[in-house]
PLY file of the C-alpha trace (Angstrom):
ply
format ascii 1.0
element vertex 560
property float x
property float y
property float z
element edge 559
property int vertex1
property int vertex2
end_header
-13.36 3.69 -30.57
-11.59 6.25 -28.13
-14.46 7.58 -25.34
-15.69 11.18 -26.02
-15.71 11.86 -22.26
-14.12 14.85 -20.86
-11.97 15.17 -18.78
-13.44 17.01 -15.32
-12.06 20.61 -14.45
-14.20 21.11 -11.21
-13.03 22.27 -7.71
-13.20 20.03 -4.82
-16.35 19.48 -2.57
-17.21 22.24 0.20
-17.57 20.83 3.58
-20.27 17.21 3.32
-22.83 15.66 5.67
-21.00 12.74 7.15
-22.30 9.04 6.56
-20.80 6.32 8.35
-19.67 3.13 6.34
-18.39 0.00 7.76
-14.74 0.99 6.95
-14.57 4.35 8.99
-14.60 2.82 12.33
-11.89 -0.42 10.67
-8.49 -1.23 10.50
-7.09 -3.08 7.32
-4.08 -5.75 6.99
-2.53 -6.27 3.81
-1.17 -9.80 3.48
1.45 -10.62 0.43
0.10 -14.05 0.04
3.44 -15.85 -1.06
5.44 -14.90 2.06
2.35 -14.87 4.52
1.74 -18.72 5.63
2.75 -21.94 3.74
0.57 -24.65 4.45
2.22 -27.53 2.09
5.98 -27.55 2.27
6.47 -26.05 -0.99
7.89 -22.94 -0.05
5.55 -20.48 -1.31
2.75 -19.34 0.85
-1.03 -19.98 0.20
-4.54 -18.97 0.99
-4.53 -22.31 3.13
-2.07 -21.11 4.89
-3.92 -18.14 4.90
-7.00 -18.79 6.63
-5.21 -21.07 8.96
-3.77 -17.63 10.58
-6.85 -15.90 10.58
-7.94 -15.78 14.39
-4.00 -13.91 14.31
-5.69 -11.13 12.18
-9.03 -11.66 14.69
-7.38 -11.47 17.99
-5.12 -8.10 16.24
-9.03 -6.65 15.52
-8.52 -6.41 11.46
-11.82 -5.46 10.00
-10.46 -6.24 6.45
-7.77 -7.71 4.94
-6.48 -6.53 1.66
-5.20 -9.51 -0.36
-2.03 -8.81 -2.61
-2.96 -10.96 -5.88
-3.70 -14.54 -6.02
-5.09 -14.49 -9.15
-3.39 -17.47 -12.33
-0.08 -15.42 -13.41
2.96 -16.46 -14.73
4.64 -14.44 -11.94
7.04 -12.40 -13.80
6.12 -9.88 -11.32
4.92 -12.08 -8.51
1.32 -11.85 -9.24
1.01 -8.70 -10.70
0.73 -9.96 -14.39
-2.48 -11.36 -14.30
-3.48 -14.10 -17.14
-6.86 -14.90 -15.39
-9.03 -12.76 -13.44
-11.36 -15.02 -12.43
-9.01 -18.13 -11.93
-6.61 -18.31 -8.77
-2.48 -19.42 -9.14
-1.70 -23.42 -8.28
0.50 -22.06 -5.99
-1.68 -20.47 -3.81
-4.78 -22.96 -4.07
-8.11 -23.25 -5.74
-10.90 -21.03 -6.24
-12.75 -23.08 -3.54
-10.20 -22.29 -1.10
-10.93 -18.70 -2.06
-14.22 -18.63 -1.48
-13.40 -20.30 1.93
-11.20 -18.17 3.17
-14.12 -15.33 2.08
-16.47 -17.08 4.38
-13.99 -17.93 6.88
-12.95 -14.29 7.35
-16.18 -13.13 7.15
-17.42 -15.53 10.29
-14.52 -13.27 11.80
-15.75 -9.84 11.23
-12.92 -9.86 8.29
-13.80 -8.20 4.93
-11.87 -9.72 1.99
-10.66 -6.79 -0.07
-9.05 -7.98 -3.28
-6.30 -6.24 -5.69
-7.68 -5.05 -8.55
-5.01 -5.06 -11.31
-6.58 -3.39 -14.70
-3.83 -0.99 -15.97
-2.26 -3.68 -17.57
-2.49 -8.06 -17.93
-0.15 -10.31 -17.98
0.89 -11.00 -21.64
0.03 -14.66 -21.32
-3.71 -14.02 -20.89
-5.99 -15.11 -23.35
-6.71 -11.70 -24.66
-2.95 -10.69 -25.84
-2.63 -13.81 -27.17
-5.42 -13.09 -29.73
-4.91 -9.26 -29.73
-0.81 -10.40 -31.03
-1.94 -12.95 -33.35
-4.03 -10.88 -35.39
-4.52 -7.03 -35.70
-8.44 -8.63 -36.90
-8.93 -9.73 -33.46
-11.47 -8.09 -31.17
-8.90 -8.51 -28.37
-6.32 -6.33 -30.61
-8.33 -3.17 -29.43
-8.07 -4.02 -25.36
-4.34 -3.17 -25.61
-2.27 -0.24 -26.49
-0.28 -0.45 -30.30
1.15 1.80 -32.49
2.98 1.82 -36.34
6.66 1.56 -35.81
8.55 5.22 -36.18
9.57 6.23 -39.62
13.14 4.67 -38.41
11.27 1.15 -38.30
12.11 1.30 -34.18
9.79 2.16 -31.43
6.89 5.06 -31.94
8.70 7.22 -29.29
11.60 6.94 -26.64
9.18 6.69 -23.80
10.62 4.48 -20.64
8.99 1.69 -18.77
9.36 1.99 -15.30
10.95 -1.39 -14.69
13.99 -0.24 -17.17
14.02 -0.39 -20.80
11.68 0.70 -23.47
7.96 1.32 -22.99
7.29 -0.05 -26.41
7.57 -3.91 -27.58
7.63 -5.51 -31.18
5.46 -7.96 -32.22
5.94 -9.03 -35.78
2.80 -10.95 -36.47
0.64 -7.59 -36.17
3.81 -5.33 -38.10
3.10 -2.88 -34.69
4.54 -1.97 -31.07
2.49 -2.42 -28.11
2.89 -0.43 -24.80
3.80 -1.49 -21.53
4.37 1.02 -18.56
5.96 -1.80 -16.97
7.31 -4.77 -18.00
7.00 -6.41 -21.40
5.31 -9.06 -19.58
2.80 -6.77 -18.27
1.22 -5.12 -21.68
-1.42 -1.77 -20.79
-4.87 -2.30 -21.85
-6.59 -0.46 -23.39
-9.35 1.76 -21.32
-10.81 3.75 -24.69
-12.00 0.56 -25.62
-15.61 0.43 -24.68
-15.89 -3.46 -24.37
-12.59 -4.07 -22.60
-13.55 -1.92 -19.91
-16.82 -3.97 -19.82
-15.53 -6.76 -19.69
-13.23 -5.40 -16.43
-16.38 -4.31 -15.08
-17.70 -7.83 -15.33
-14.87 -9.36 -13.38
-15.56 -7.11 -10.87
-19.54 -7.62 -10.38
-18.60 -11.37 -10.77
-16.00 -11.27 -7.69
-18.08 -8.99 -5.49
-21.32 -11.03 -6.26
-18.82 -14.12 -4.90
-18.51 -12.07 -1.15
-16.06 -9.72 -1.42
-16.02 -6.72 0.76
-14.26 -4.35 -2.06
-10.89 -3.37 -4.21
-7.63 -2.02 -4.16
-6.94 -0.64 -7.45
-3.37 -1.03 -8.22
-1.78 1.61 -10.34
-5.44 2.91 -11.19
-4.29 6.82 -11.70
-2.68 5.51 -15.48
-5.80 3.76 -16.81
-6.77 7.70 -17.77
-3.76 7.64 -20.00
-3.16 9.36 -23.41
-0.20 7.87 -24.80
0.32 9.94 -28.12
0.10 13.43 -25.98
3.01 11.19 -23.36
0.24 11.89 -20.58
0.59 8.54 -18.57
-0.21 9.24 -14.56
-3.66 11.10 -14.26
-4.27 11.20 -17.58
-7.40 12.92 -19.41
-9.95 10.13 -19.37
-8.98 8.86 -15.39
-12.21 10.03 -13.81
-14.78 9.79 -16.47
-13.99 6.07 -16.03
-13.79 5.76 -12.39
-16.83 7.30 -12.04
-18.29 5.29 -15.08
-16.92 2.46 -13.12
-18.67 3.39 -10.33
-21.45 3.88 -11.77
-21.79 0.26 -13.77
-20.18 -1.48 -10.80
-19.95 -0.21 -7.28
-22.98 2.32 -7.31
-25.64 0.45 -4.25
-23.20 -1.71 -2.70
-21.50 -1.65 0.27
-18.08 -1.74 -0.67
-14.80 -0.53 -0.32
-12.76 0.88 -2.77
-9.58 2.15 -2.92
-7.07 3.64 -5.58
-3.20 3.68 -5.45
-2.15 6.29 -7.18
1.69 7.90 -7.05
0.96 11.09 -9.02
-1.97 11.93 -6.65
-1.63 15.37 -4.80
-3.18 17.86 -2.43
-4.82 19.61 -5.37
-6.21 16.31 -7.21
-6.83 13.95 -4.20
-10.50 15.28 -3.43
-11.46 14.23 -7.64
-10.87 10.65 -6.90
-12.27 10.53 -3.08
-14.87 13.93 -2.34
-18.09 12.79 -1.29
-19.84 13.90 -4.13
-17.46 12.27 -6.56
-19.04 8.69 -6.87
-15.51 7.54 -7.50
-13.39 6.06 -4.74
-13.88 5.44 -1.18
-9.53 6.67 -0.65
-6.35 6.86 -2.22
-3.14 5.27 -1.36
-0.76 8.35 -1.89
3.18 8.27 -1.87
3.81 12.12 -0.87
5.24 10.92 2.55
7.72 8.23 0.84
8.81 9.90 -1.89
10.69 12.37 0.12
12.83 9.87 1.12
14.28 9.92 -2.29
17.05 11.23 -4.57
15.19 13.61 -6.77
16.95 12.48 -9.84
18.25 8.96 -9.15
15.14 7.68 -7.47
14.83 5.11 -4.31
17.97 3.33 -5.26
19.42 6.46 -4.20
17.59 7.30 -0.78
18.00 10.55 1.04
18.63 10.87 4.85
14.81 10.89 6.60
13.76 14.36 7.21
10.75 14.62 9.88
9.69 17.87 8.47
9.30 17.06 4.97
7.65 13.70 6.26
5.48 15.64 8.57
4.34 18.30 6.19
3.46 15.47 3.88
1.24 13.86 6.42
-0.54 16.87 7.25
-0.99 18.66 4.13
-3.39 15.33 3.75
-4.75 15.46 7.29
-5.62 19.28 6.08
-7.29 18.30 2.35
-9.82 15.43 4.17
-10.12 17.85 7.42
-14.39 18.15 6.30
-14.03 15.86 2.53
-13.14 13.00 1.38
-11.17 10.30 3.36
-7.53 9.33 3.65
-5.49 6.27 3.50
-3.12 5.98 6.06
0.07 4.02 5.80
3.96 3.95 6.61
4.75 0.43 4.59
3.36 -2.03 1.97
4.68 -4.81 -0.36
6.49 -2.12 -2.64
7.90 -0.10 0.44
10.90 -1.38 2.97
10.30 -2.16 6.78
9.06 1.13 8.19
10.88 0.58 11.36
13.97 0.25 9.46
13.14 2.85 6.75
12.25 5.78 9.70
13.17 4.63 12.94
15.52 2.29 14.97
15.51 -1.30 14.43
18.14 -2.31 16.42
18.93 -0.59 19.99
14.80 0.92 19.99
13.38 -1.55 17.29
10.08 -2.25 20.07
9.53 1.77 21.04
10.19 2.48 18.01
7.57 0.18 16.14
5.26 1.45 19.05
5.52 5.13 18.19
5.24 4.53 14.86
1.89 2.74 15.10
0.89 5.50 17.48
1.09 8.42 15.39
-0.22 7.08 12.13
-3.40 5.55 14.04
-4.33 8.22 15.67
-4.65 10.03 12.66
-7.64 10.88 10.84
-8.31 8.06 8.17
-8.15 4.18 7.80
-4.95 2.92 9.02
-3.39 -0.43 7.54
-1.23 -3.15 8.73
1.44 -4.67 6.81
1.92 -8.01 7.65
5.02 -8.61 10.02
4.23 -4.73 11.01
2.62 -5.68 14.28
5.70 -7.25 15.32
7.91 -4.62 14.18
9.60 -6.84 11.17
12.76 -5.19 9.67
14.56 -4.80 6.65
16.89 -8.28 6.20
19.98 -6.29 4.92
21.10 -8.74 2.04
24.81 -8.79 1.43
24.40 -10.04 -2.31
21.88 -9.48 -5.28
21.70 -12.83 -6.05
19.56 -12.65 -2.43
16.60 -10.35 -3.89
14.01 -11.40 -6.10
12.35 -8.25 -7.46
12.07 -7.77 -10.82
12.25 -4.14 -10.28
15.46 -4.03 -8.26
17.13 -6.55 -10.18
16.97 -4.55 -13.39
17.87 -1.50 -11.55
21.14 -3.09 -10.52
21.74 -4.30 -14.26
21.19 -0.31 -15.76
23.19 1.27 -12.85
25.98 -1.22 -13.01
26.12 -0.54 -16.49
25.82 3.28 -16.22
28.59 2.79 -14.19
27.28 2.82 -10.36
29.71 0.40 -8.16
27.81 -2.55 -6.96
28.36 -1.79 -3.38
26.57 1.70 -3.60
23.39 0.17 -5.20
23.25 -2.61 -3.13
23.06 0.14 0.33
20.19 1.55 -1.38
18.78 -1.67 -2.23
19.08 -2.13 1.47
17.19 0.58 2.44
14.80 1.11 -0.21
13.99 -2.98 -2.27
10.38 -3.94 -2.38
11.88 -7.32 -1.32
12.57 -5.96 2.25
8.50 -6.75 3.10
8.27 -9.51 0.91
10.63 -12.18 2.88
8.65 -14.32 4.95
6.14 -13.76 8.00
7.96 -14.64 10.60
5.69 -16.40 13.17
7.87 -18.02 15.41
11.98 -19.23 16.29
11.67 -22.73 14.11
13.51 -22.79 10.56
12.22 -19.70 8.01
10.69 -18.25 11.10
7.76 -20.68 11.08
6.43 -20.05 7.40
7.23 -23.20 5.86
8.88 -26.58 6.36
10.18 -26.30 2.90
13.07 -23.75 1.41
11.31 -20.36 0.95
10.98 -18.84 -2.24
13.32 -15.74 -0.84
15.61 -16.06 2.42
13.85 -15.49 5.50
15.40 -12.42 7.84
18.02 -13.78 9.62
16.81 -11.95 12.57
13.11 -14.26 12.98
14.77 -16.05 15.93
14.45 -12.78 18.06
11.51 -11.05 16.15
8.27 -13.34 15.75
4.94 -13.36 17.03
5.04 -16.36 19.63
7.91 -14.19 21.23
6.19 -10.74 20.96
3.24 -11.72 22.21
4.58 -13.11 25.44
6.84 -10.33 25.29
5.87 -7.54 28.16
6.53 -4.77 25.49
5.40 -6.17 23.05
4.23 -4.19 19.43
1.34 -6.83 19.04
-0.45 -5.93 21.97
-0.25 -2.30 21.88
-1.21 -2.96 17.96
-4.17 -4.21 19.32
-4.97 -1.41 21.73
-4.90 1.22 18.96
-7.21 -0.77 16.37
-9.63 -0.88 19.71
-9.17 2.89 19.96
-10.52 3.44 16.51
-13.56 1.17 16.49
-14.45 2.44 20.07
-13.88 6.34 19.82
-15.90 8.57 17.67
-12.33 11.22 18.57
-10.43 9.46 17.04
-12.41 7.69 13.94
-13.84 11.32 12.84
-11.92 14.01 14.69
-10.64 16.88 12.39
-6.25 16.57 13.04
-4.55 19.97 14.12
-0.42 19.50 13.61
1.99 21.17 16.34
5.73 21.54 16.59
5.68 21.41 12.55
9.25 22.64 12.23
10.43 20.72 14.65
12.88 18.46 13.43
12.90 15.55 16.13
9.00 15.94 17.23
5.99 15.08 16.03
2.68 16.43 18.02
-1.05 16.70 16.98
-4.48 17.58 18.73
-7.55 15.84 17.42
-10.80 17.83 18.12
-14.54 16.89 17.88
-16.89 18.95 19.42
-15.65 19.30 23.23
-13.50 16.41 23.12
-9.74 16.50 22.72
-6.78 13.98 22.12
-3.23 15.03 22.60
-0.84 13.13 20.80
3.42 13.64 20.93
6.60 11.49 20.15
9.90 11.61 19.94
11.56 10.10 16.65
15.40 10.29 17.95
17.06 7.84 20.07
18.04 10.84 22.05
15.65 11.88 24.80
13.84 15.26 23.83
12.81 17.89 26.19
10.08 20.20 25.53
7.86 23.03 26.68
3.86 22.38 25.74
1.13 24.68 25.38
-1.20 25.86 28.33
-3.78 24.48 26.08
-2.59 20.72 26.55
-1.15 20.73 30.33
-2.79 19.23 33.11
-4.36 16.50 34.30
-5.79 14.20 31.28
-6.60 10.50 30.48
-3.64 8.81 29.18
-4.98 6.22 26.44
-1.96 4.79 25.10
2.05 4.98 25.85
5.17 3.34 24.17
6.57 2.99 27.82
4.95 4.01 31.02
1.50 5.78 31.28
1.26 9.26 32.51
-1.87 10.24 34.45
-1.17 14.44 33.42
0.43 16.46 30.16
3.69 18.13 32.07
4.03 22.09 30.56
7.60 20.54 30.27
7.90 17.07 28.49
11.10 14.66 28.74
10.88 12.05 26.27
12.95 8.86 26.15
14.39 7.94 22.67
11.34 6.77 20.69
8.86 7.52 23.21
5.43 8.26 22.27
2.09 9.16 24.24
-1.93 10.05 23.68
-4.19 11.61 26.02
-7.60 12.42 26.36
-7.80 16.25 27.33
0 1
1 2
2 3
3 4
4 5
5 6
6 7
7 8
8 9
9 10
10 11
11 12
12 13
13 14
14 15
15 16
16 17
17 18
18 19
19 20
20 21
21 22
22 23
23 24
24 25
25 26
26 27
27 28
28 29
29 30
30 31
31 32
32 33
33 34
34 35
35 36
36 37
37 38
38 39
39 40
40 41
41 42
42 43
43 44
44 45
45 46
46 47
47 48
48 49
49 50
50 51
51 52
52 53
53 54
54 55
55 56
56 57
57 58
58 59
59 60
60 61
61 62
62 63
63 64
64 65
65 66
66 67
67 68
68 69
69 70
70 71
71 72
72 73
73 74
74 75
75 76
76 77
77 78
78 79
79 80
80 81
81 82
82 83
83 84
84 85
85 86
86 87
87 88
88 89
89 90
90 91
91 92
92 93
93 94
94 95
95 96
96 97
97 98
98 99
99 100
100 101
101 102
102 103
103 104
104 105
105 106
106 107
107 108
108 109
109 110
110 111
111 112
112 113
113 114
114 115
115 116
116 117
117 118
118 119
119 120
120 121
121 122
122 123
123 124
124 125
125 126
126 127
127 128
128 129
129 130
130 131
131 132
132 133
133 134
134 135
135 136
136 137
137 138
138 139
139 140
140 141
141 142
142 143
143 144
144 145
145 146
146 147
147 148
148 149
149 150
150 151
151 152
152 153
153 154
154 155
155 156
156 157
157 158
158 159
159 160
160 161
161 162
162 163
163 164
164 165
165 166
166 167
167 168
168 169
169 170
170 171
171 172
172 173
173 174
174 175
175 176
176 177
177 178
178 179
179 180
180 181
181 182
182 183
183 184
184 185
185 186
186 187
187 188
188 189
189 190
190 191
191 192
192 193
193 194
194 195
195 196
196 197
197 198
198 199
199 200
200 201
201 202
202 203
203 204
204 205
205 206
206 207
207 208
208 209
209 210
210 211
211 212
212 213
213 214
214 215
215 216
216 217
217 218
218 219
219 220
220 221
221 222
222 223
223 224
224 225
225 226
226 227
227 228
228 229
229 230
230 231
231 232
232 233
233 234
234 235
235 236
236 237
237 238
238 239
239 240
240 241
241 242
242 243
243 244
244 245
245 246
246 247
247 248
248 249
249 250
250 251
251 252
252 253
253 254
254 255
255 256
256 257
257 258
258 259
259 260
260 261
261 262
262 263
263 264
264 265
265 266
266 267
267 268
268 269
269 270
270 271
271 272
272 273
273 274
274 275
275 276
276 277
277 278
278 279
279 280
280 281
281 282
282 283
283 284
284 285
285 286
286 287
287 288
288 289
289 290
290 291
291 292
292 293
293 294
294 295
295 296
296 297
297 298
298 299
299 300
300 301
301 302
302 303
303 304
304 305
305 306
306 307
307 308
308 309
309 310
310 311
311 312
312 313
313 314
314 315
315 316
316 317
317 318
318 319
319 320
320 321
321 322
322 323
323 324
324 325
325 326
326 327
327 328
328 329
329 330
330 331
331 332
332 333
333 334
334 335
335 336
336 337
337 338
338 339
339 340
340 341
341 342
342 343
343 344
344 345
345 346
346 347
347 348
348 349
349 350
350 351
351 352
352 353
353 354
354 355
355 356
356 357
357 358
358 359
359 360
360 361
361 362
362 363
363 364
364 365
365 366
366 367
367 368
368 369
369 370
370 371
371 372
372 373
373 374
374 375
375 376
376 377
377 378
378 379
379 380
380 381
381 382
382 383
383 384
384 385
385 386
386 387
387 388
388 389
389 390
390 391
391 392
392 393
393 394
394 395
395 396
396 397
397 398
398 399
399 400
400 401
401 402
402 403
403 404
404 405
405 406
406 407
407 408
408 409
409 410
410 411
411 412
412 413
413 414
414 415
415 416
416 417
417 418
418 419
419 420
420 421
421 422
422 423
423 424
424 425
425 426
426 427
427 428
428 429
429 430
430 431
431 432
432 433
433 434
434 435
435 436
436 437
437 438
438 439
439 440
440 441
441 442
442 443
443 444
444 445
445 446
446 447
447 448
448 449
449 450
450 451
451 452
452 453
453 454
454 455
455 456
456 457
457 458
458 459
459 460
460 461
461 462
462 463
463 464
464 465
465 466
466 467
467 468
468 469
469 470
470 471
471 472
472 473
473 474
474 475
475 476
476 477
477 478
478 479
479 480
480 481
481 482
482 483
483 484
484 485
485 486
486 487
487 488
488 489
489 490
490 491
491 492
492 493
493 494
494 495
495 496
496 497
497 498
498 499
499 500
500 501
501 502
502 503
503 504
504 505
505 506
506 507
507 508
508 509
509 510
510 511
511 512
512 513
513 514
514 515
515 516
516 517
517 518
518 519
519 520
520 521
521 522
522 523
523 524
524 525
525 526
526 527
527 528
528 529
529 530
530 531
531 532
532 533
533 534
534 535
535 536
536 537
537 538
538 539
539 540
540 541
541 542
542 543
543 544
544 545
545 546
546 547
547 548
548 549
549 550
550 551
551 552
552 553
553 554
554 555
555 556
556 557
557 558
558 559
């Protein structure tokens, strides 16, 4: 039966009493487990080879990792078509190494946060196959299916985002089911009381195992209404997060939190305010999706603009200024190399890593690491599409070809803008595949790992690890910068970015250059004089000059 909730229509929190969690004061590192660490020669990495890095994530300071999934799946969508949510993939070990590498971490300080994926299973789990075998079946109600139109074809023309119809055929049951995705990847079916149940099971079931929380993949379409065409933040989205909260999370201390591309200034405090009893953050996309083509999408990426990048960054400093808490990130397993995506990363690829780190950090929010981001990783520019592996980008390449687009021109967006870019493998050191296995990898390593890797960064003077490290240490040691409310400067500047952090008396002054040009600039009274320099991309500076010269990619914080 479909839930009678309602859908809220409230305004955000006013200004909470803060509580300290675990989390504030922590830094998290998101490893893709097949390209992390291979510890068998097969060429696909695994959670042996996982924990076998760990003191790498312990010397870095991580507090928690967040763990792509590693759940059984037939991998049509490397991991993100789940077909058992409580057994772990062959290829990346057993659930006894899973609860190891819980334990393991934990005797670290590490947190194991795991992806929660619930929009949607994998069409091989146990629960399709009944729900397509039989419209009789309980498990016909988890998913999504609908009478074919009065043309005998799909109900409507709605699109999946991987290409294609949203709507598949399956003749035993006469009826279409719905996929936002892939056809491998059907969408369950949240009005159904006992399928959410049984998600809600899973998730005591993991947690009670050790786990230190979720990332909800996709959550912002489990609200969906499919008949009104109301996917992304649909009607029922927070009645069940905070029903989910409620039957789930409610009394433990956990972290949770939902990705959600539709999210905005004016709904982000529903899913994270303090008195929502929803989510701890979001992971919100404001900041990448100006990178692209308004109509054509990332295949068709724009030149970076700072401004529009910056005013997305603050408008979200701004919303969790005194509610609510923020998610702070530049790249993930669906996002290129940020180096490569909004810097230098060839003539400045170390400053420019550097400054990067610096100003998202320093921010107001959690900050997370994506694996090979500590050593400033880049995008491995493949020549041919026979080189990617994403089931995205590959049929984006077939519909554009066919529409038309000449190969060349996709493939320099693909270069720029394929989820594949962060999914070739950690690259750990100058042996063969940059260290990650003795086998072939499942997708190329960058060429490149014989100059970027972490035995040679971290022996490197300038190295990105190290002053990786010195920021996470910032955060867990500074009550500034963990709480702070975040006051942008220069905002129209198209070459600067500049911030203040405040709490109470205490001030941090934060400014870098995103050209490869040096930048000269006059600063406020406010900010000039002598201060406490507490972290550089080159050479330390024991004052704030009234008039700034930065180098190309320079970047500096000081304690006023």
């Amino acid at each position: 039966m479909p839930v009678t909730l309602q859908a809220p229509h409230v305004a955000p929190a006013a200004a909470a009493e803060r509580t300290e969690h675990w989390w504030h004061r922590a830094t998290g590192y998101q490893i893709y487990p097949r390209s992390f660490a291979d510890s068998d020669g097969d060429g696909m990495g695994d959670i042996p080879g996982i924990i076998s890095k760990l003191d790498h994530l312990a010397d870095l300071g991580i507090g928690f990792i967040w763990l792509s999934p590693v759940y059984a799946s037939p991998m049509i969508d490397n991991g993100y078509d789940i077909s058992d949510y409580r057994g772990i993939a062959p290829e990346f070990g057993t659930l006894v190494d899973m609860d190891r590498l819980t334990a393991e971490a934990g005797a670290r300080g590490i947190g194991i946060v795991m992806d929660l994926v619930v929009n949607h299973s994998s069409s091989l789990h146990r629960w399709f196959q009944a729900a397509r075998a039989s419209r009789d079946a309980p498990e016909h109600g988890y998913y999504i299916w609908r009478d074919p139109g009065s043309d005998g074809g799909p109900p409507d023309d709605a699109r999946a985002a991987f290409g294609g119809s949203a709507w598949t055929f399956v003749p035993e049951v006469g009826q279409y089911y719905f996929h936002f995705f892939s056809p491998a990847q059907p969408d369950l079916n949240w009005q159904n009381p006992a399928l959410r149940e049984e998600v809600y099971d899973m998730m005591r079931w993991w947690l009670d195992r050790g786990i230190a929380g979720f990332r909800m993949d996709v959550i912002s379409l489990i609200g969906k209404d499919v008949d009104e065409r109301v996917y992304e933040e649909g009607p029922f989205l927070h009645p069940f997060l905070q029903e989910m909260h409620r039957e789930v999370l409610a009394g433990r201390d956990v972290l949770t939190i939902g990705e959600s591309w539709s999210v905005s200034t004016e709904t982000g405090l529903l899913y994270c305010g303090h008195d929502r009893n929803e989510l701890d953050m979001v992971f919100e996309f404001s900041h990448i999706r100006e990178g692209w083509h308004p109509e054509l999408g990332k295949f068709a990426p724009k030149p970076f603009d700072l401004v529009a990048f910056k005013h997305a960054i603050f408008s979200w400093q701004d919303l969790t200024r005194d509610d609510g808490w923020h998610a702070l990130f530049l790249s993930n397993h669906d996002l290129p190399r940020q180096v490569s995506f909004y810097a230098d990363d060839q003539t400045h690829r170390r400053a420019a890593a550097r400054t990067l780190a610096t100003v998202l950090h320093l921010l107001k929010g959690t900050p997370f690491v994506y694996q090979g981001e500590e050593i400033g990783m880049t995008n491995a520019r493949f020549e041919r599409i026979d080189q990617y592996r994403d089931l995205e980008t590959l049929n984006h390449f077939e519909s554009q070809i066919a529409h038309g687009v000449p190969p060349e021109v996709f493939l320099a967006g693909a270069n720029r803008n394929s989820r594949d870019h962060s999914r070739t493998p950690m690259q750990w050191s100058a042996a063969p595949h940059g260290g990650f296995t003795t086998g072939t990898p499942w997708i190329e390593a960058n060429p490149n790992f014989t100059e970027v890797n972490v035995e040679g960064d971290k022996a490197h003077p300038d190295s990105v690890f190290a002053h990786y490290r010195r920021l996470i240490a910032l955060r867990k040691d500074s009550d500034l910068v963990c709480f702070g409310r975040t006051e942008q400067m220069f905002a129209d500047d198209p070459d600067i970015v500049a911030y203040q952090r405040r709490l109470g008396d205490e001030r941090l002054f934060v400014i870098a250059n995103f050209t490869g040009r040096e930048q000269l600039r006059d600063l406020p009274d406010e900010v000039c004089g002598p201060a406490e320099c507490v972290i550089a991309s080159h050479a330390g500076r024991d004052e704030v000059p009234c008039a700034i010269a930065l180098a190309p990619f320079e970047s500096l914080a000081w304690k006023l």
